[in-house]
PyMOL commands that place a pseudoatom at each C-alpha (Angstrom):
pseudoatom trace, name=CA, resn=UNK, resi=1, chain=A, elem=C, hetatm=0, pos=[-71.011, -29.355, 24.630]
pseudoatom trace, name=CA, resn=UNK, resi=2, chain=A, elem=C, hetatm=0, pos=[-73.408, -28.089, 22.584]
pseudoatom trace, name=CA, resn=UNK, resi=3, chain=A, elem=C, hetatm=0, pos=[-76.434, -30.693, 21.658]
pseudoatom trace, name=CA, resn=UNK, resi=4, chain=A, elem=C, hetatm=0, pos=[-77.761, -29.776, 18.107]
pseudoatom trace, name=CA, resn=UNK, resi=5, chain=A, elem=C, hetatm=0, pos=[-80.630, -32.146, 16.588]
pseudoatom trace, name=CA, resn=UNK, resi=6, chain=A, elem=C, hetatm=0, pos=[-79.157, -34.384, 13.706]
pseudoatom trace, name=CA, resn=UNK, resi=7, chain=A, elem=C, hetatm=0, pos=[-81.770, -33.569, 11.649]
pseudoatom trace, name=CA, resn=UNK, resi=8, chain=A, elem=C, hetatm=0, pos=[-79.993, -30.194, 11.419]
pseudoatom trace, name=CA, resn=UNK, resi=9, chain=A, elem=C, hetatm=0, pos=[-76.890, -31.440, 9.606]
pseudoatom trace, name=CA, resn=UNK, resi=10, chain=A, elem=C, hetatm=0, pos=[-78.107, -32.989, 6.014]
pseudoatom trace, name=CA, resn=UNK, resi=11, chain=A, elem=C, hetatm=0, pos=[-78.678, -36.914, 6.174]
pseudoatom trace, name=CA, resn=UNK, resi=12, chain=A, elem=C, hetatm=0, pos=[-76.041, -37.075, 3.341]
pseudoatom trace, name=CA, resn=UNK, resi=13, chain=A, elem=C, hetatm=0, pos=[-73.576, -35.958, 5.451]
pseudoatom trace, name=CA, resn=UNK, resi=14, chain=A, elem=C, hetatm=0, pos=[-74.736, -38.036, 8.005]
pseudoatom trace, name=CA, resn=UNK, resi=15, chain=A, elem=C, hetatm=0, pos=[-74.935, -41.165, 6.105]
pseudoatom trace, name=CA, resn=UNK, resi=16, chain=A, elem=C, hetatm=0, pos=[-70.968, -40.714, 4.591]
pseudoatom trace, name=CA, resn=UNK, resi=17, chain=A, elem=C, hetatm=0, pos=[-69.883, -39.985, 8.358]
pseudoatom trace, name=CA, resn=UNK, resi=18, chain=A, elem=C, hetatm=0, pos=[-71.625, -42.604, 9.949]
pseudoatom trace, name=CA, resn=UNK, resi=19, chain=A, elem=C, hetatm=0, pos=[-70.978, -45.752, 7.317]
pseudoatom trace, name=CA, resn=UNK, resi=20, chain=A, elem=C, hetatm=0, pos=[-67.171, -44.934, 7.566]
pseudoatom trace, name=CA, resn=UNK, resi=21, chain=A, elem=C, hetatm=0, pos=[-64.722, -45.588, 10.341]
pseudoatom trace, name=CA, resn=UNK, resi=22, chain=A, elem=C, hetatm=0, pos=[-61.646, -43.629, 9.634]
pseudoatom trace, name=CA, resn=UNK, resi=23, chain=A, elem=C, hetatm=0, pos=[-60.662, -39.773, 10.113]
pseudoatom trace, name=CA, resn=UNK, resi=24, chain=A, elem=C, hetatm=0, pos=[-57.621, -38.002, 9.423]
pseudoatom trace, name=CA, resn=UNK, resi=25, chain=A, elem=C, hetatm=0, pos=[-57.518, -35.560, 11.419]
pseudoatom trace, name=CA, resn=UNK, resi=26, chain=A, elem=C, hetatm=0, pos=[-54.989, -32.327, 11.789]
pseudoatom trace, name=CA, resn=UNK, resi=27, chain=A, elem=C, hetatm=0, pos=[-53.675, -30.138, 14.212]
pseudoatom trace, name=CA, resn=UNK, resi=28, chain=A, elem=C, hetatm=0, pos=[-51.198, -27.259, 15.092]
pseudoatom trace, name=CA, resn=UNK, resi=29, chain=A, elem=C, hetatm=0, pos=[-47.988, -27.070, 16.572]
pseudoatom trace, name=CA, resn=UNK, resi=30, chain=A, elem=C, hetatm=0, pos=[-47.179, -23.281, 17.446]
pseudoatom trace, name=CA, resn=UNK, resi=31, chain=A, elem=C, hetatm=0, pos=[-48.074, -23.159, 13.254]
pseudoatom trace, name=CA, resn=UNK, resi=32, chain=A, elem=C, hetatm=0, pos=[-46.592, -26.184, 12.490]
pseudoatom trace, name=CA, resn=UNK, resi=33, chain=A, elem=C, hetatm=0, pos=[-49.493, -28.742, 11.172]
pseudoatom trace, name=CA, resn=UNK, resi=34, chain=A, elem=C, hetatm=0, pos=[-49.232, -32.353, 11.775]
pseudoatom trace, name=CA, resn=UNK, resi=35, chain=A, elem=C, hetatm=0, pos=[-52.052, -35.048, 11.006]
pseudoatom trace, name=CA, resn=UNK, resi=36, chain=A, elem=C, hetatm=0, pos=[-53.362, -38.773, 12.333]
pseudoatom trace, name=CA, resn=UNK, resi=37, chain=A, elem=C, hetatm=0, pos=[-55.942, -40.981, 11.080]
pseudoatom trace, name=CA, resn=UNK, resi=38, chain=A, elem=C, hetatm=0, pos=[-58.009, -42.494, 13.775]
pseudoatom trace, name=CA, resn=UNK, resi=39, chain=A, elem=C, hetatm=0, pos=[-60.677, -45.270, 13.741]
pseudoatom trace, name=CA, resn=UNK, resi=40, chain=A, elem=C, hetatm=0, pos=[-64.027, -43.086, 15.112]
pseudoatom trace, name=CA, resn=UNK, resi=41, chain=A, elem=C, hetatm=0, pos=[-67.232, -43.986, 15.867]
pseudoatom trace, name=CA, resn=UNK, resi=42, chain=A, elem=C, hetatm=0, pos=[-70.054, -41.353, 15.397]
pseudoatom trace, name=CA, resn=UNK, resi=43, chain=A, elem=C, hetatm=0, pos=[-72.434, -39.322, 17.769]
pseudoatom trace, name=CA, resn=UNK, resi=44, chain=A, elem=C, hetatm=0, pos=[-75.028, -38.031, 15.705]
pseudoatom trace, name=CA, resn=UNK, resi=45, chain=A, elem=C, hetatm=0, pos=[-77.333, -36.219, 17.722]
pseudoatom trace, name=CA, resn=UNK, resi=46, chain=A, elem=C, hetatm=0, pos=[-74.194, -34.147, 19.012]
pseudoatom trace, name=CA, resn=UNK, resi=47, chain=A, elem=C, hetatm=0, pos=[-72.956, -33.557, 15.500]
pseudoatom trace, name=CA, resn=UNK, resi=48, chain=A, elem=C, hetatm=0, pos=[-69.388, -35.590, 17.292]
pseudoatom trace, name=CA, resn=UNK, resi=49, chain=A, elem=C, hetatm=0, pos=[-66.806, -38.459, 16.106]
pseudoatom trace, name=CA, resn=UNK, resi=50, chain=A, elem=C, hetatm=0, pos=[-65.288, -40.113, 18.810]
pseudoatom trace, name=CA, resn=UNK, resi=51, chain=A, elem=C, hetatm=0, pos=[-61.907, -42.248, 18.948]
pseudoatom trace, name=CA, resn=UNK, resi=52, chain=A, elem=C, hetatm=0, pos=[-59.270, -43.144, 21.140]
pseudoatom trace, name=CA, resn=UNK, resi=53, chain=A, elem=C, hetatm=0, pos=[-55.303, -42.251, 21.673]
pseudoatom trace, name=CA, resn=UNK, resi=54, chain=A, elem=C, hetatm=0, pos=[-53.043, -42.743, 24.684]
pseudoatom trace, name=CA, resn=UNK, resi=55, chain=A, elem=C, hetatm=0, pos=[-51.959, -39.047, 26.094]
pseudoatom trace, name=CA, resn=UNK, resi=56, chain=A, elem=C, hetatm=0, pos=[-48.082, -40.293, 25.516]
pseudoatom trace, name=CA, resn=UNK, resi=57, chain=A, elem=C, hetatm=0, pos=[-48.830, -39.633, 21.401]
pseudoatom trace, name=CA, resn=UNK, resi=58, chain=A, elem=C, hetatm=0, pos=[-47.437, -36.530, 19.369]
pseudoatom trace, name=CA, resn=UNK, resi=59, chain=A, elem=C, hetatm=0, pos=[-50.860, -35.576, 18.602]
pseudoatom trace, name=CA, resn=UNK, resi=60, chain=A, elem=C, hetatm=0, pos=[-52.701, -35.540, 21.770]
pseudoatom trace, name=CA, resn=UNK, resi=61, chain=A, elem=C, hetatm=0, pos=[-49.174, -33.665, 23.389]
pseudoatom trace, name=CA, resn=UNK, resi=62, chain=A, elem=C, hetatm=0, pos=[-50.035, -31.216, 20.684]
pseudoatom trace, name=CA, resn=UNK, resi=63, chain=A, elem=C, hetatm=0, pos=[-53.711, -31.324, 20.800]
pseudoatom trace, name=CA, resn=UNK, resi=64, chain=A, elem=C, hetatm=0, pos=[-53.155, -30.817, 25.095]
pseudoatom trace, name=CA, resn=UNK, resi=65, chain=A, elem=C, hetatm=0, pos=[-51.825, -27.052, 23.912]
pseudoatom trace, name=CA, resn=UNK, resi=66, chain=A, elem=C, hetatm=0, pos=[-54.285, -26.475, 21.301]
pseudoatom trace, name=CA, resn=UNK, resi=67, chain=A, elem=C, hetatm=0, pos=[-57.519, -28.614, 21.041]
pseudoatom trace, name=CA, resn=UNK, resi=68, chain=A, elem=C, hetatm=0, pos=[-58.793, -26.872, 17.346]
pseudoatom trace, name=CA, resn=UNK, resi=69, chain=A, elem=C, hetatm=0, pos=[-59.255, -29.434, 14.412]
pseudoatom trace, name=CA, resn=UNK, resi=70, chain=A, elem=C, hetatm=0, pos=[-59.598, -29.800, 11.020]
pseudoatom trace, name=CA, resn=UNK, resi=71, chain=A, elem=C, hetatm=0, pos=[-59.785, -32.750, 9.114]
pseudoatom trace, name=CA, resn=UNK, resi=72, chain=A, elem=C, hetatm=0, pos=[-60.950, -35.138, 6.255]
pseudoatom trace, name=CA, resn=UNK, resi=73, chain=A, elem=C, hetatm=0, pos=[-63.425, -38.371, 5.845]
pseudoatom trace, name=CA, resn=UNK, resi=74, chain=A, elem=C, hetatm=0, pos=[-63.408, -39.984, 3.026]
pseudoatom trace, name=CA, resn=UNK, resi=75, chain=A, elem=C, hetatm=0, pos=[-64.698, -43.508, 1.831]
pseudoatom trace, name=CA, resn=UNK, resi=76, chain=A, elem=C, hetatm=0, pos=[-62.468, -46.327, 0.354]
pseudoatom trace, name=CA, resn=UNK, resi=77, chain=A, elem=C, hetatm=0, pos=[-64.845, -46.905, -2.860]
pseudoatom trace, name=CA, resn=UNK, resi=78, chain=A, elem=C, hetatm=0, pos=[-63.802, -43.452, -4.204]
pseudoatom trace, name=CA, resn=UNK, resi=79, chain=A, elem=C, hetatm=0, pos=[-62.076, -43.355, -7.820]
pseudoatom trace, name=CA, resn=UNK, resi=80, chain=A, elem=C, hetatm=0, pos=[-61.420, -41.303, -10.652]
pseudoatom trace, name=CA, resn=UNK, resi=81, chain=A, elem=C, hetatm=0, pos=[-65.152, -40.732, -11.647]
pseudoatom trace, name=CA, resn=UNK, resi=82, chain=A, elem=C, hetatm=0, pos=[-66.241, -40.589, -8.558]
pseudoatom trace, name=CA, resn=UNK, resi=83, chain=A, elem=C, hetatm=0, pos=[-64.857, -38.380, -5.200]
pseudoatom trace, name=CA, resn=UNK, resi=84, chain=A, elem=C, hetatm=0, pos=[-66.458, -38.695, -2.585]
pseudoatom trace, name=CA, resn=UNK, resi=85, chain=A, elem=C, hetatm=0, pos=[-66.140, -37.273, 1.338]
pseudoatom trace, name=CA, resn=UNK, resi=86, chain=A, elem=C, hetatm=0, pos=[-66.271, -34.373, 4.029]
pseudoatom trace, name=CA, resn=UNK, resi=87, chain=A, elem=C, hetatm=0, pos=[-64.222, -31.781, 5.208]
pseudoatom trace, name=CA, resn=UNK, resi=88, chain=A, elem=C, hetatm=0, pos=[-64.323, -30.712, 8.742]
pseudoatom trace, name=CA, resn=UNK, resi=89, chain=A, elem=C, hetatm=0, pos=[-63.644, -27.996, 11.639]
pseudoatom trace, name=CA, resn=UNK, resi=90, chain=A, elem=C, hetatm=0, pos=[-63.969, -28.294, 15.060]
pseudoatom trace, name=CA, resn=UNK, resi=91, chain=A, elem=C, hetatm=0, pos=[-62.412, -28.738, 18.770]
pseudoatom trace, name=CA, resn=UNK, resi=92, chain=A, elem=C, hetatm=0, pos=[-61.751, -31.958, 20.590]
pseudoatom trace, name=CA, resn=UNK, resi=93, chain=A, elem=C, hetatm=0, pos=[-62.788, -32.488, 24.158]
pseudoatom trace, name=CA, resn=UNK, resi=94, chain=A, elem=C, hetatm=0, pos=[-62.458, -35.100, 26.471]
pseudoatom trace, name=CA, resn=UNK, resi=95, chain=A, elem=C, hetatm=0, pos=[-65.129, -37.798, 26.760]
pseudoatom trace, name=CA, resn=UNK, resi=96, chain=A, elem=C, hetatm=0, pos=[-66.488, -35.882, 30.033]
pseudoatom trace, name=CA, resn=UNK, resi=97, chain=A, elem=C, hetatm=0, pos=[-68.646, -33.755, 28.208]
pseudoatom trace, name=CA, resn=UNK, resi=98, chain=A, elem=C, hetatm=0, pos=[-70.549, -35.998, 26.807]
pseudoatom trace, name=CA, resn=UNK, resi=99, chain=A, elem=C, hetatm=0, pos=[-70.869, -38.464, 29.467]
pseudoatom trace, name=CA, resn=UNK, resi=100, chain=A, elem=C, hetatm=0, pos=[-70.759, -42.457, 28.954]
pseudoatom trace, name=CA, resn=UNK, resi=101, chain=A, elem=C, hetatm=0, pos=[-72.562, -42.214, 25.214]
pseudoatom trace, name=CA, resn=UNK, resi=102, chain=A, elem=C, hetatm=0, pos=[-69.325, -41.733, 23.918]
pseudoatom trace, name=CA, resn=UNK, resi=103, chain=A, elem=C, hetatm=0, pos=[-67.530, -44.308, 25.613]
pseudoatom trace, name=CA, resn=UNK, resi=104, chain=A, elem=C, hetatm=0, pos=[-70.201, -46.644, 24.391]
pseudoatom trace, name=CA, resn=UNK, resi=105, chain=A, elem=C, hetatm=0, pos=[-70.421, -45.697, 21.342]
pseudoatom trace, name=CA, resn=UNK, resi=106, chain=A, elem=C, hetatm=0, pos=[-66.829, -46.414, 20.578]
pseudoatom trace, name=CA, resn=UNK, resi=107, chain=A, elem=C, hetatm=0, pos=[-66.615, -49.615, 22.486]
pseudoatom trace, name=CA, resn=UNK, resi=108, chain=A, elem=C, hetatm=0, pos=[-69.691, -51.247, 20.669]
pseudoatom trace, name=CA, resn=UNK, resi=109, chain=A, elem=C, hetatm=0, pos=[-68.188, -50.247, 17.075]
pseudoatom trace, name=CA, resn=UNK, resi=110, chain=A, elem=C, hetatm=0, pos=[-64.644, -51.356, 18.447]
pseudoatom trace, name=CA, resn=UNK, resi=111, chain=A, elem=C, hetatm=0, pos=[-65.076, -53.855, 21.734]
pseudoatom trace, name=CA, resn=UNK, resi=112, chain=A, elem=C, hetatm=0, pos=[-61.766, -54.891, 20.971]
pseudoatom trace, name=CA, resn=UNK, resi=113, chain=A, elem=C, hetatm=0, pos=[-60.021, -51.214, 22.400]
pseudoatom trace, name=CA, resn=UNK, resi=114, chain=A, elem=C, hetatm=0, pos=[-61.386, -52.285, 25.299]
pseudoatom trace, name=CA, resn=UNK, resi=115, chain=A, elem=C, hetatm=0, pos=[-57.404, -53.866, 26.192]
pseudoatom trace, name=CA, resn=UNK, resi=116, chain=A, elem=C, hetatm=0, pos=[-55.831, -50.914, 24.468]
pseudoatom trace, name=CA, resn=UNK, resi=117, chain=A, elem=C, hetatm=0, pos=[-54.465, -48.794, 26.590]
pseudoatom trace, name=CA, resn=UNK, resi=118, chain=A, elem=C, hetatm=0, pos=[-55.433, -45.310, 26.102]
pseudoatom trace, name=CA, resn=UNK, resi=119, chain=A, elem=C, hetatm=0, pos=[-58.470, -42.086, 26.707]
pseudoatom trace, name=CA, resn=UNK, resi=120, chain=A, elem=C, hetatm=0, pos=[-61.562, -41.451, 25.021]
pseudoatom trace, name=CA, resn=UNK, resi=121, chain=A, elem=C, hetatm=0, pos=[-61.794, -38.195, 22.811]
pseudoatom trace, name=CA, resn=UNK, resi=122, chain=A, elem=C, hetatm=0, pos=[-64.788, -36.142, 20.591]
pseudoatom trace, name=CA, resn=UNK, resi=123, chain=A, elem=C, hetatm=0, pos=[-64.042, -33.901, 17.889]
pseudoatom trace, name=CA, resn=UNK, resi=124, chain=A, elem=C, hetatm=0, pos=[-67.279, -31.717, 17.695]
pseudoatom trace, name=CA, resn=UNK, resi=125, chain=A, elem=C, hetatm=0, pos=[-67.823, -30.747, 14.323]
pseudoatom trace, name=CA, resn=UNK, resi=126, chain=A, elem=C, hetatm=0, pos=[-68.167, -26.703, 13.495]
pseudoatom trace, name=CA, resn=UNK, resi=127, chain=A, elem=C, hetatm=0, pos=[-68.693, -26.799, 10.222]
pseudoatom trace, name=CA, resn=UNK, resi=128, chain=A, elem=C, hetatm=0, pos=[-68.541, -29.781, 7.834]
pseudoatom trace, name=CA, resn=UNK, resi=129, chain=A, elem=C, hetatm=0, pos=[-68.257, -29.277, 3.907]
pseudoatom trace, name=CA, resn=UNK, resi=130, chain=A, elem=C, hetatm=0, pos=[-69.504, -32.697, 1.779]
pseudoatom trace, name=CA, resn=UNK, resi=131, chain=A, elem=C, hetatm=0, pos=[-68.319, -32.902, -1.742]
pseudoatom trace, name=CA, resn=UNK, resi=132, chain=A, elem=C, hetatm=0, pos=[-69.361, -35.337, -4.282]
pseudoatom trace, name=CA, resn=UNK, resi=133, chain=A, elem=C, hetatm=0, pos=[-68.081, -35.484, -7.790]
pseudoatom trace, name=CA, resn=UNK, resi=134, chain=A, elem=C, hetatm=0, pos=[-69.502, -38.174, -9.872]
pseudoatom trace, name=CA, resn=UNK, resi=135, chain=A, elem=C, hetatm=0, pos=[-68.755, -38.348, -13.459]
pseudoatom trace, name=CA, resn=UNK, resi=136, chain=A, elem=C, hetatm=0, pos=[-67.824, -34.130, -13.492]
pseudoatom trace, name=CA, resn=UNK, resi=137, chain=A, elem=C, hetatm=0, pos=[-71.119, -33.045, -11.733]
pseudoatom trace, name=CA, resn=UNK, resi=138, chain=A, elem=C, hetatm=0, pos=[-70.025, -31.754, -8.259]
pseudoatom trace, name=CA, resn=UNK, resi=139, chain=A, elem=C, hetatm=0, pos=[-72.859, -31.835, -5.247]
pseudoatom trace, name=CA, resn=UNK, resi=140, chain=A, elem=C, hetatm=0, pos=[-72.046, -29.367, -2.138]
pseudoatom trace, name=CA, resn=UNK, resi=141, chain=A, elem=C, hetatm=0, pos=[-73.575, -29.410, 0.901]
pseudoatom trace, name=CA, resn=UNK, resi=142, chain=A, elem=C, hetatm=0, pos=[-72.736, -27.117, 3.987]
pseudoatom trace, name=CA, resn=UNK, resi=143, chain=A, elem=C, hetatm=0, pos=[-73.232, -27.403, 7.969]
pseudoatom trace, name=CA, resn=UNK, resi=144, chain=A, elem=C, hetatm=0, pos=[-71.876, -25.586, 10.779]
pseudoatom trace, name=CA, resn=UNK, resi=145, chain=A, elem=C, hetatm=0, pos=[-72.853, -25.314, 14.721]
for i in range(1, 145): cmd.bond("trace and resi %d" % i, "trace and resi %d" % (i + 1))
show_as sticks, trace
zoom trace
């Protein structure tokens, strides 16, 4: 894994990623896409989510064949004024490669999926597109690796 400085991705896209909990998150299936939303805690030194799934799920038998990403975070509060959230690329890896921080990570946010059966997982981010539209003005911000 790559370690990049989290002062390199914006602290506006750092702040939406990290005060939220949920990703949706899509994959490919020889060029058929499928999606999941996952509860994910956030690495952000690494520029990483992390969450958990059992291997017996459609997604991680998919994501076992082809580990690229792509997916959405957006917050709750958003309405018709005001949109809100991120759009990102990357690969997911198995919690290996980052060593117990992500395992820790998750389990403090979450120490409840402690008796859930199933592996942790990080999405690094590539890139990471943050759009905000509040009353019509639209703010863009860009990352990548």
């Amino acid at each position: 894994m790559t370690a990049v400085s989290a002062t390199a991705i914006n602290p506006e896209i750092l702040n939406l990623i990290s005060k939220n909990n949920i990703a949706t998150v899509c994959c490919s299936d020889n060029d058929k896409p499928y999606c999941f939303s996952c509860f994910y805690s956030t690495l952000e030194e690494d520029a990483c989510i992390v969450f958990k799934s059992s291997d017996s799920t459609r997604h991680m038998k998919i994501l076992a064949e082809n580990n690229l990403v792509a997916g959405t975070i957006i917050p709750f509060e958003n309405s018709m004024t005001k949109v809100i959230g991120i759009q990102f690329e990357g690969i997911m890896v198995e919690k290996e490669t980052t060593g117990i921080k992500a395992a820790k990570s998750y389990y403090m946010h979450y120490p409840f999926a402690v008796a859930v059966p199933g592996k942790i997982w990080v999405i690094e981010f590539n890139s990471i597109k943050y759009t905000s539209t509040i009353n019509g003005i639209k703010h863009k911000l860009e990352w990548e690796r």
